[in-house]
C-alpha positions in Angstrom: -10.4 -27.1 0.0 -7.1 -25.8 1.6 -4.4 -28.0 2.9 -5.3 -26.3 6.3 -9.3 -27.1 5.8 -8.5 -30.8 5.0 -6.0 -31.5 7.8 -8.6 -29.5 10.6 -11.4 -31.8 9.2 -9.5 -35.0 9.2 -8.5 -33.9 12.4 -11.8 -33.6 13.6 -12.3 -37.3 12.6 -9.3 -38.2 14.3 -10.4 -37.3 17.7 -13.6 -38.6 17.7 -12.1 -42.1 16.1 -9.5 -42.1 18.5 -11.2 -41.5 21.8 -14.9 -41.0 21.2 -15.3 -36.9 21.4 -16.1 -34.1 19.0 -13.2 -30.9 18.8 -14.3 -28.0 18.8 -12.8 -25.8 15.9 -11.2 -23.8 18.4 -9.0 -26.6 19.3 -7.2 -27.5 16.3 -4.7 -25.1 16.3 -2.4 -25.7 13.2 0.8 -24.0 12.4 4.0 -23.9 9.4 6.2 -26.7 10.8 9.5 -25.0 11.8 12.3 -25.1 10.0 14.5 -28.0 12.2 11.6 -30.5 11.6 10.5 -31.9 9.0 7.3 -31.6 7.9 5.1 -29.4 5.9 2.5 -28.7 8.3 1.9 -28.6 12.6 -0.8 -29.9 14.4 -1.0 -29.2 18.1 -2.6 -31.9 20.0 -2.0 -30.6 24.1 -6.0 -29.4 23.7 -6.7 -33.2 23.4 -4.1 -34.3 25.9 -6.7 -33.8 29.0 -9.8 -36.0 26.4 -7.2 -38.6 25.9 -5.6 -39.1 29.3 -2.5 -39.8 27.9 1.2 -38.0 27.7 1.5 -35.5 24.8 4.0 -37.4 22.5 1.7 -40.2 22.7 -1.3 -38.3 21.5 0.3 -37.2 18.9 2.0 -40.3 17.7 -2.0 -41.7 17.5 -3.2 -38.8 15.9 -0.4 -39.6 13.6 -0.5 -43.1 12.6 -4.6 -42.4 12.2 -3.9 -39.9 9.3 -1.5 -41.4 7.3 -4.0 -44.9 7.6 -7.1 -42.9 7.0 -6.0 -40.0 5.0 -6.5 -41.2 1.2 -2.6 -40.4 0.9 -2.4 -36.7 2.1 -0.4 -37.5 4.8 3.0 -39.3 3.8 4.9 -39.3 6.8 4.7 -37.6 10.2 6.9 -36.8 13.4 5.9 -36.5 16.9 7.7 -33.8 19.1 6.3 -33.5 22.6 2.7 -32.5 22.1 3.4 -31.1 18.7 2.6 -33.4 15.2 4.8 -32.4 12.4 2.9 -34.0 9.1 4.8 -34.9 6.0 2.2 -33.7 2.9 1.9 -36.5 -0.2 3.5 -35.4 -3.8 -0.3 -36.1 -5.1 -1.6 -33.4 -2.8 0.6 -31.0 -4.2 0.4 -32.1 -7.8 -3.9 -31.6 -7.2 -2.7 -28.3 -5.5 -0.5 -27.1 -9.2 -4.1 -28.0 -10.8 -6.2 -26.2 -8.8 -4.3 -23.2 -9.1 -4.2 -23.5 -12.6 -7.8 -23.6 -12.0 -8.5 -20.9 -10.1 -9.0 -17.0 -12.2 -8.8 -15.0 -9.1 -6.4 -17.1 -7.1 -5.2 -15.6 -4.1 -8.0 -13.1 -3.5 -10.9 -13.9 -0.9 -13.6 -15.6 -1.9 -16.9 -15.4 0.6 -18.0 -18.5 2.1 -21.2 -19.9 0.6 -21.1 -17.0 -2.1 -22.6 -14.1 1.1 -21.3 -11.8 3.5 -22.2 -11.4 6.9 -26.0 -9.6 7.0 -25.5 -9.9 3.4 -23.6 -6.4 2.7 -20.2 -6.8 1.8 -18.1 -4.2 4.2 -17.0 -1.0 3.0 -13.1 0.5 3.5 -12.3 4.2 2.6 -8.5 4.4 2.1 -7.5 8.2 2.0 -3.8 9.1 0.4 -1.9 11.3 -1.1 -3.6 14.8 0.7 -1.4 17.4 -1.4 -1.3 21.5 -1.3 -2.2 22.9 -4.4 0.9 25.2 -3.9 3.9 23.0 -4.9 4.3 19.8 -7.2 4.1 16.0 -5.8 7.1 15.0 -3.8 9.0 12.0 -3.2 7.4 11.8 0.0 4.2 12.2 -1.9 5.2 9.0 -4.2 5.6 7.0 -0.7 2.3 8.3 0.2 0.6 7.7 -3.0 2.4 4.3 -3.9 1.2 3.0 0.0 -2.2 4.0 -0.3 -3.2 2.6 -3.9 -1.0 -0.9 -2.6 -3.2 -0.7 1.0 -6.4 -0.6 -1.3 -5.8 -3.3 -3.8 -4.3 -5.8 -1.2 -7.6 -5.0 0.6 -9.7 -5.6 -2.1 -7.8 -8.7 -2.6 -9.0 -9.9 1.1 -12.6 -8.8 0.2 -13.4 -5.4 1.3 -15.5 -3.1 -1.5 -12.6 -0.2 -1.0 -13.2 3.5 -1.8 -10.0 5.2 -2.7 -10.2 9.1 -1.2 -8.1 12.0 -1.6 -8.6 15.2 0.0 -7.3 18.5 -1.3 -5.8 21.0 0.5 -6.7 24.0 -1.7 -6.8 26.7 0.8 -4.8 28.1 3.9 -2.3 30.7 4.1 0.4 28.2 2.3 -1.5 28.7 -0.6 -2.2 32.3 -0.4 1.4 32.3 -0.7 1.7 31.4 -3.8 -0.8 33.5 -5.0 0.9 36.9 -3.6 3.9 36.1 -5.1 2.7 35.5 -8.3 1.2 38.3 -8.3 3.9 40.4 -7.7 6.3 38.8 -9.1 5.0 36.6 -12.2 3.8 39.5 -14.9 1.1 37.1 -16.0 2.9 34.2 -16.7 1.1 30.4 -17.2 1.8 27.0 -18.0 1.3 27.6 -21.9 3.7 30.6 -21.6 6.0 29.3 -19.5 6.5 25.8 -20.9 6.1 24.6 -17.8 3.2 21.6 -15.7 1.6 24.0 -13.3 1.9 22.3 -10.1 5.3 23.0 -10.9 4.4 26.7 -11.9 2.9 27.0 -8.6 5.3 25.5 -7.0 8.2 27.8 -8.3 6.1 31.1 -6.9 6.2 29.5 -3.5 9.7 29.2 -3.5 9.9 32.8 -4.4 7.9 34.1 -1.8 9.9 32.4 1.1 12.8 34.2 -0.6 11.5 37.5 -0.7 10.1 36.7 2.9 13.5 36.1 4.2 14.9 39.4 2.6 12.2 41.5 4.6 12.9 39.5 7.8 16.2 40.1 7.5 15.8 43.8 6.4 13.5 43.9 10.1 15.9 42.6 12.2 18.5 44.8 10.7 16.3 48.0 11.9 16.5 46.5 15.7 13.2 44.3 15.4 14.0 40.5 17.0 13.3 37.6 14.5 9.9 36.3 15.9 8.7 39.9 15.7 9.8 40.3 12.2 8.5 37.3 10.8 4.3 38.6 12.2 5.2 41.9 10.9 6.9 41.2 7.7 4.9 43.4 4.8 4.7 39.8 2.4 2.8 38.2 5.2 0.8 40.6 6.4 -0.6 40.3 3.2 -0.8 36.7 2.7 -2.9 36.9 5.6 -5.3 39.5 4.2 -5.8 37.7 1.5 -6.6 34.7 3.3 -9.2 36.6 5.6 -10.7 37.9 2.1 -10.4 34.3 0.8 -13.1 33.4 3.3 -14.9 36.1 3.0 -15.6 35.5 -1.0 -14.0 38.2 -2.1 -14.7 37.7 -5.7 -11.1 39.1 -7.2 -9.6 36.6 -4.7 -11.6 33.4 -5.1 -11.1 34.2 -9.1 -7.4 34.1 -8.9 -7.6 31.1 -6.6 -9.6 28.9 -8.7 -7.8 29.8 -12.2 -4.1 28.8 -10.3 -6.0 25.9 -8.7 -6.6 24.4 -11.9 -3.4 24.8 -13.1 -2.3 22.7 -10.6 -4.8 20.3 -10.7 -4.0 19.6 -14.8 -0.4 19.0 -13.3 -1.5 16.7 -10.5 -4.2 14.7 -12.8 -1.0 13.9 -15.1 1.2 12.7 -12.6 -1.4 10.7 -10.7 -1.8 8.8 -14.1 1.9 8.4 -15.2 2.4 6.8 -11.3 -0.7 4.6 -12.0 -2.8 5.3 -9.4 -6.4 6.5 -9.0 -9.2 7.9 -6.8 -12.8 7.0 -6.4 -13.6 10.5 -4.6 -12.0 13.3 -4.0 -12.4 16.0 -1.5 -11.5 19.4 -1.2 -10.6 21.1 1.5 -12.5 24.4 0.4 -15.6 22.5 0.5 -15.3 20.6 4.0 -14.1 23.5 5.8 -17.0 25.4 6.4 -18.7 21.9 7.8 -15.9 21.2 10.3 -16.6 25.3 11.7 -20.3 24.4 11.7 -19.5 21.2 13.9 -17.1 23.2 15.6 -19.7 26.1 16.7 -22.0 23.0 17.7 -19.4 21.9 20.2 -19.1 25.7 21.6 -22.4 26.1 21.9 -23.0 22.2 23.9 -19.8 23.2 25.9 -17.5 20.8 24.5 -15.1 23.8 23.6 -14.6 26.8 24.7 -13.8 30.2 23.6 -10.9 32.4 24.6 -10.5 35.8 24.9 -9.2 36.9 21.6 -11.9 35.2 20.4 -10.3 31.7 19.5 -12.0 28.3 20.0 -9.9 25.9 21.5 -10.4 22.1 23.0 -9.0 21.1 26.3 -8.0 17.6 26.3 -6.0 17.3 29.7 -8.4 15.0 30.7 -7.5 12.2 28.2 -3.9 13.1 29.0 -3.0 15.9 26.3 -2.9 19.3 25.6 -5.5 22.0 24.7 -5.7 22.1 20.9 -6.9 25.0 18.8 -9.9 24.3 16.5 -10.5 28.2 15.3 -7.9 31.1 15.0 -9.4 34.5 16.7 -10.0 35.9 13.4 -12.6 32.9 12.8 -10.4 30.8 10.6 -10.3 27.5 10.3 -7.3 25.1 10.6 -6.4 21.8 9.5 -8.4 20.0 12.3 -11.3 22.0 11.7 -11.7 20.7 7.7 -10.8 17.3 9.0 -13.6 17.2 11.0 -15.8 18.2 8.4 -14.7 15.9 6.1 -14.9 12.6 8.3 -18.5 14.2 8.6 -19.3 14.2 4.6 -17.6 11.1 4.2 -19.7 9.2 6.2 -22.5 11.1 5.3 -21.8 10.0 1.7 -20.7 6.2 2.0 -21.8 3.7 4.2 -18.1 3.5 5.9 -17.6 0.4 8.2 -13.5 1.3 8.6 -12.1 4.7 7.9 -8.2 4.6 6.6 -5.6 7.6 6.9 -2.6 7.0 4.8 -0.5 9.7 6.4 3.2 9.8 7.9 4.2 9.4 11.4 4.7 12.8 12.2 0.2 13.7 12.4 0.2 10.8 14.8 -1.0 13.1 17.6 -3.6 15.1 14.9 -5.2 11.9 14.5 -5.8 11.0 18.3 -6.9 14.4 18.7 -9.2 14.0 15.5 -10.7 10.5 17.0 -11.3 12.3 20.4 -13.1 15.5 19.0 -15.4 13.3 16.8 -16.4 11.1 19.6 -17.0 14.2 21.8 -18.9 15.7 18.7 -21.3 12.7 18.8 -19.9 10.7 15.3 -20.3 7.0 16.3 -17.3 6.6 14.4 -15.2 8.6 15.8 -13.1 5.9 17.9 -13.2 3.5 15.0 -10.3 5.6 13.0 -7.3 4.0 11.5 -4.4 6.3 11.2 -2.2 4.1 8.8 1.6 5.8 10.4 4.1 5.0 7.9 8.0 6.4 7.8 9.4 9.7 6.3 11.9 8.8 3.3 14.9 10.5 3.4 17.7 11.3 1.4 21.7 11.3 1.6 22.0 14.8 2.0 19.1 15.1 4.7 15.8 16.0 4.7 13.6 17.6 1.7 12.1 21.5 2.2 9.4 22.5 -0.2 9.7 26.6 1.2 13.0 26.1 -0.2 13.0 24.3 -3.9 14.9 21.1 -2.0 12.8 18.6 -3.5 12.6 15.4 -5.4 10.0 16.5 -7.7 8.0 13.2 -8.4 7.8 14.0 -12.3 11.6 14.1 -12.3 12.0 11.3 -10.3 9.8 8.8 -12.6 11.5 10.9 -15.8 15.2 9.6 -14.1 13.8 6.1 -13.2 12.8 5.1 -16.7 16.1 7.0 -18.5 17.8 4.9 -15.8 16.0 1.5 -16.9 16.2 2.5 -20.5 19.9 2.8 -20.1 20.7 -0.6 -18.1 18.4 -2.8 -19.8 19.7 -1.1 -23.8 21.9 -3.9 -24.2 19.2 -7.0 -23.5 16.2 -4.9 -25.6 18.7 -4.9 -28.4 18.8 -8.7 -28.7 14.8 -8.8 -28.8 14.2 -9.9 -32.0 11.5 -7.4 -34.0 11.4 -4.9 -30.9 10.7 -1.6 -32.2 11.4 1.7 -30.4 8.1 2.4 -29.7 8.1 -0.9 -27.3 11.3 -0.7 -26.0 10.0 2.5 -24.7 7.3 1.2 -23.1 9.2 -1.9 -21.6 11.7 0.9 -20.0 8.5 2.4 -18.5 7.2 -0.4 -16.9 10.8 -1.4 -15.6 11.7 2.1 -13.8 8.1 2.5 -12.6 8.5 -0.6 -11.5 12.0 -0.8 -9.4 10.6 2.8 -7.8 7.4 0.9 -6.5 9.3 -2.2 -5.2 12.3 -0.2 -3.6 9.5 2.2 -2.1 7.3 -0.7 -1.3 9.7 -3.4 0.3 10.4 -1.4 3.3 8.4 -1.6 6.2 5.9 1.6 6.0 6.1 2.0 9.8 10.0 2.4 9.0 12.0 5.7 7.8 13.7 5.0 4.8 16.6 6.0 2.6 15.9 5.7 -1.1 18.7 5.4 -3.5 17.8 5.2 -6.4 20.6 3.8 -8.0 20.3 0.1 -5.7 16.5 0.2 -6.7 17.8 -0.6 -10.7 19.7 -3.3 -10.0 18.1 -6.2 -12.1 19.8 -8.4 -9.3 18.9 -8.9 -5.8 15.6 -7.9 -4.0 14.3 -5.4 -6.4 11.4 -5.3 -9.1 13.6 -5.7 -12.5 14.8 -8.7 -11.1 11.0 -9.9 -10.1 9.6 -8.8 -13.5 12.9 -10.2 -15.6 11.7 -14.0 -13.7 8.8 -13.5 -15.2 9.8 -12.4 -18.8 12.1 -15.5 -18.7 8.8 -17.5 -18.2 7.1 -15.8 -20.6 9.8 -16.3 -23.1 10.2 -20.1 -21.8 6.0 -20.8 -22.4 6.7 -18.9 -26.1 9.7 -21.4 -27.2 7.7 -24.3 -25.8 5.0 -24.1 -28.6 2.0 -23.0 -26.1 1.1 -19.9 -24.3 0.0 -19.7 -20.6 -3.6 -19.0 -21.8 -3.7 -22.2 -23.6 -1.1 -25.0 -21.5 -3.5 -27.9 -21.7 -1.6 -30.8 -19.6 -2.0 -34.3 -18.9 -0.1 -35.3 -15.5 0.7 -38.2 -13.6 -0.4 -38.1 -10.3 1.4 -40.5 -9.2 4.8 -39.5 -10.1 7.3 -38.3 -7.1 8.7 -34.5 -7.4 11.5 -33.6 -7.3 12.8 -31.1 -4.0 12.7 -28.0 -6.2 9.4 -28.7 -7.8 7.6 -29.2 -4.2 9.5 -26.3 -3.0 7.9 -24.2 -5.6 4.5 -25.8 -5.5 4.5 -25.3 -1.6 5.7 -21.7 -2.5 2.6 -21.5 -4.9 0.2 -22.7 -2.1 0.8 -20.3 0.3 -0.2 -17.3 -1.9 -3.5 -17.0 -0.5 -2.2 -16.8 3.5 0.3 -14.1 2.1 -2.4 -11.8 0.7 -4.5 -12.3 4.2 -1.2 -11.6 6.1 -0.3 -8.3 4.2 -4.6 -6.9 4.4 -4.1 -7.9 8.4 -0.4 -6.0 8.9 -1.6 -2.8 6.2 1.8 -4.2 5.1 2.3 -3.9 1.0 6.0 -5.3 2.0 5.1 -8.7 2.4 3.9 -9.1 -0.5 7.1 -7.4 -1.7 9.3 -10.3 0.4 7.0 -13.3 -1.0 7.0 -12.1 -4.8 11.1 -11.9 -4.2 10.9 -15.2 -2.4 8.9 -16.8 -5.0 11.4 -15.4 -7.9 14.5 -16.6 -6.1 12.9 -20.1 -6.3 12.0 -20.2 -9.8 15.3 -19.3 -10.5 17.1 -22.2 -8.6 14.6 -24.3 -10.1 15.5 -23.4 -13.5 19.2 -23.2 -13.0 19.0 -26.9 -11.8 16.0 -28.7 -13.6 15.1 -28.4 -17.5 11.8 -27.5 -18.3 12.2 -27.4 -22.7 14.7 -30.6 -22.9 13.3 -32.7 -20.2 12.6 -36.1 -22.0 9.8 -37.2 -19.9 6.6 -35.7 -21.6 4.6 -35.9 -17.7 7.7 -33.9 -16.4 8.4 -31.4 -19.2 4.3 -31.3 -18.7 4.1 -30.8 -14.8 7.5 -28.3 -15.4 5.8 -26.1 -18.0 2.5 -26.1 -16.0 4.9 -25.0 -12.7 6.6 -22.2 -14.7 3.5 -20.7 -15.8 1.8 -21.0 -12.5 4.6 -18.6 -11.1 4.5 -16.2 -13.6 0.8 -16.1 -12.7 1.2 -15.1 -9.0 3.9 -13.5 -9.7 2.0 -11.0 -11.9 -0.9 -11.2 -9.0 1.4 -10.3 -6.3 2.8 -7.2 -8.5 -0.2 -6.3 -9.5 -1.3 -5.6 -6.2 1.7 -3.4 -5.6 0.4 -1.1 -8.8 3.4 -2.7 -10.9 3.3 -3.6 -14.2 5.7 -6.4 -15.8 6.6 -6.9 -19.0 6.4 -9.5 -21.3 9.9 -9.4 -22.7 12.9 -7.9 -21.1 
């Protein structure tokens, strides 16, 4: 039972003791005691003022006195502030607490009351992420994306949801047309095995090309008298982008051969970069398949008047009357746009899953495409239409500005990871060398997990509803709020339960319960004990940075606590016990709360 459970039931008891009625559960409101009281724990008592008849402070001074008499020793001491009861938790309580969450495999994560779920079906949460073109490489706004979405899930799971992690695909369009024309024209057959290259980043390279040549017929256009908007519609390059688009959908069997042999170039790419990030997908989608289902849905709504057509033959909604614009669902030469296949994709999702929340992990900028989306579903019947979750989170930007794919001004994920890890292996060369045995093979792998490891947690800490500058040099730092510092706490635990004879899977402990603890050990038992209201708080806020600011929290105290307190050389065998039993109890969060931000940590650092 939680410290919250037991102080709401003796509570409970309390009331009725103390003047003969039964609370409801409503009524005992409890809250962290603020900082300028003491006290561990509030209980607000102005529901029972009106059932007691009596002025606030003295309610609570009864309520008081009743718990520390009646409370077997959880409550040590209290303090009675106007209607507000600030309650002193006993040493023993917390010493049970360290046990239990010794105890306790899957510590932190929900568990269902009574072992069922409402209507016994345990609810079902798509996340979708990462949504790439298969005409360029991943991004560093990508890695945001990705890294969000894969947190979002876990810390989900972690509050009990069953979560499906999605991904949809967008392998067609004239951005990827694009690529193909240029190629093409310009790539004399070239591949990934003849080129040397990934072939996202292949791809990506003949995209870049095209927007130059592009710009040299533009300009070449306007040269000859033609004004810029003109030139760009009549510009020979897209011209015939978009006539091989228009035979793209018409299964023109030249173009949809070309298409899928480049898409699985970049799909090999992608697959290896998904992995070397560390995360996954449960389903994914592709845009080429959902398409045709959003125009089908789309015709439905023409046909029921929902839509309308206009005269060059587009398909358009008017939303005026939920206080936007008209938005285009079809061009006039009967292609689709991104609305269109986003339609058809809610469709087969929840055609395919039973769906009780529906997650888009996408950035701030498609917050008007997803109003739009949740209006044109509910129009088009979809009972779930209104029940969307667009998941808005901030653009990161660099110190020079913002990145362009058109033109090449990336930060290529695969280089970024490649530069985190040569980073890490470079900083930490000097404490691997005094590893004793290390070989290169795992000091390798430690500098893996530790530049993985400070991108994630730079990328991660931020508010996702915030824009945010990454530098990656800051995110490195094995001191201050970053992940090397989080994951060296826990290598100096790891290294602390080696030298004291035992490992954390085997700590067997005998401790006296009724020994006082010192400040720092309650501190960081108290820490410890509000794990599990952390994990709720981040799966409520679809925040992955608080678990970010509790892990650093939690590390910062270990550390004071070592600096001041010895755990090996303490002479008292209870206290070296309850010490050793502390440490390895925050390494084990500490681990849990990483783990649900997709970061490894090493064992040695």
């Amino acid at each position: 039972m939680t410290l919250e459970q037991n102080i709401a039931l003796l509570a409970k008891q309390a009331v009725k003791a103390l003047y003969g009625v039964e609370a409801e559960d409503a009524q005992i409101q409890l809250q962290k005691t603020r900082p300028e009281f003491e006290g561990n724990i509030t209980l607000v008592v102005f529901p029972f003022v009106k059932l007691a008849r009596k002025a606030p402070a003295q309610v609570a001074a009864e309520i008081g006195e009743w718990l520390q008499e009646q409370g077997e020793g959880l409550i040590a001491k209290y303090n009675a502030v106007q209607g507000f009861l600030n309650l002193v938790i006993g040493d023993e309580f917390w010493i049970n607490q360290l046990e239990a969450i010794d105890a306790d495999d899957q510590y932190g994560r929900f568990k269902c009351p009574n072992g069922k779920f409402e209507n016994e079906k345990i609810p079902l949460m798509m996340v979708e992420y990462s949504s790439p073109n298969t005409n360029k490489p991943l991004h560093l706004g990508h890695v945001r994306n990705n890294l969000l979405g894969y947190s979002i899930a876990k810390i989900q799971e972690a509050n009990g949801w069953k979560v499906v992690k999605t991904n949809i695909v967008n392998d067609r369009g004239i951005h990827i047309c694009k690529s193909m024309l240029a190629w093409l024209k310009f790539g004399n057959g070239e591949t990934p095995e003849t080129s040397g290259k990934k072939g996202d980043h292949l791809i990506g390279d003949y995209y870049v090309r095209f927007d130059k040549e592009y710009k040299v017929q533009i300009a070449e256009l306007m040269a000859g008298g033609m004004d810029e908007e003109t030139a760009k519609k009549e510009a020979p390059l897209m011209k015939e982008a978009q006539e091989m688009l228009r035979k793209w959908e018409a299964n023109d069997p030249e173009v949809r051969a070309l298409w899928a042999k480049m898409n699985e170039w970049v799909y090999a790419g992608f697959d290896e970069t998904y992995k070397r990030m560390g995360v996954s997908f449960d389903k994914i989608y592709y845009e080429s398949n959902t398409y045709l289902e959003g125009k089908s849905e789309v015709e439905k709504g023409l046909a029921s008047g929902q839509f309308y057509r206009r005269e060059d033959g587009s398909v358009w909604a008017d939303l005026t009357k939920d206080g936007l614009d008209e938005k285009l669902l079809l061009r006039s030469d009967g292609t689709s746009v991104y609305m269109t296949q986003d339609i058809g994709t809610a469709k087969l999702r929840f055609q395919d899953f039973p769906i009780d929340k529906m997650v888009y992990v996408v950035g701030n900028e498609q917050e008007y495409h997803f109003k739009v989306l949740s209006i044109l579903l509910d129009r088009l019947g979809f009972p779930f239409g209104k029940e969307l979750v667009h998941f808005s989170y901030g653009m990161v930007e660099l110190p020079n500005g913002k990145m362009k794919s058109r033109e090449g001004t990336v930060v290529d994920a695969d280089d970024l990871m490649d530069k985190m890890i040569s980073d890490a292996k470079e900083i930490s060369k000097d404490k691997v060398n005094t590893l004793q045995g290390i070989t290169e093979a795992e000091a390798d792998e430690i500098a893996r997990k530790v530049g993985l490891g400070a991108l994630k947690y730079f990328i991660l800490k931020v508010d996702p509803r915030k824009n945010m500058l990454f530098n990656p040099a800051e995110s490195i730092d094995f001191n201050g709020n970053t992940g090397p510092f989080i994951q060296y706490t826990y290598a100096r635990i790891q290294s602390v339960l080696r030298k004291s004879g035992v490992s954390a899977g085997n700590l067997e402990v005998i401790l006296d319960h009724t020994a006082g603890l010192d400040l720092k050990e309650l501190t960081l038992i108290q820490s410890l004990a509000e794990y599990p209201n952390v994990v709720r708080t981040a799966g409520e806020d679809f925040s992955p940075a608080v678990i970010c600011n509790y892990a650093y929290d939690l590390a910062c105290g270990f550390n004071s606590f070592y600096h001041d307190l010895s755990i090996l050389n303490e002479p008292d065998p209870s206290k070296r016990a309850l010490r050793l039993l502390l440490a390895k109890n925050v390494a084990k969060v500490l681990q849990s709360a990483m783990s649900l931000l997709g970061i490894e940590m090493p064992e040695r650092m």
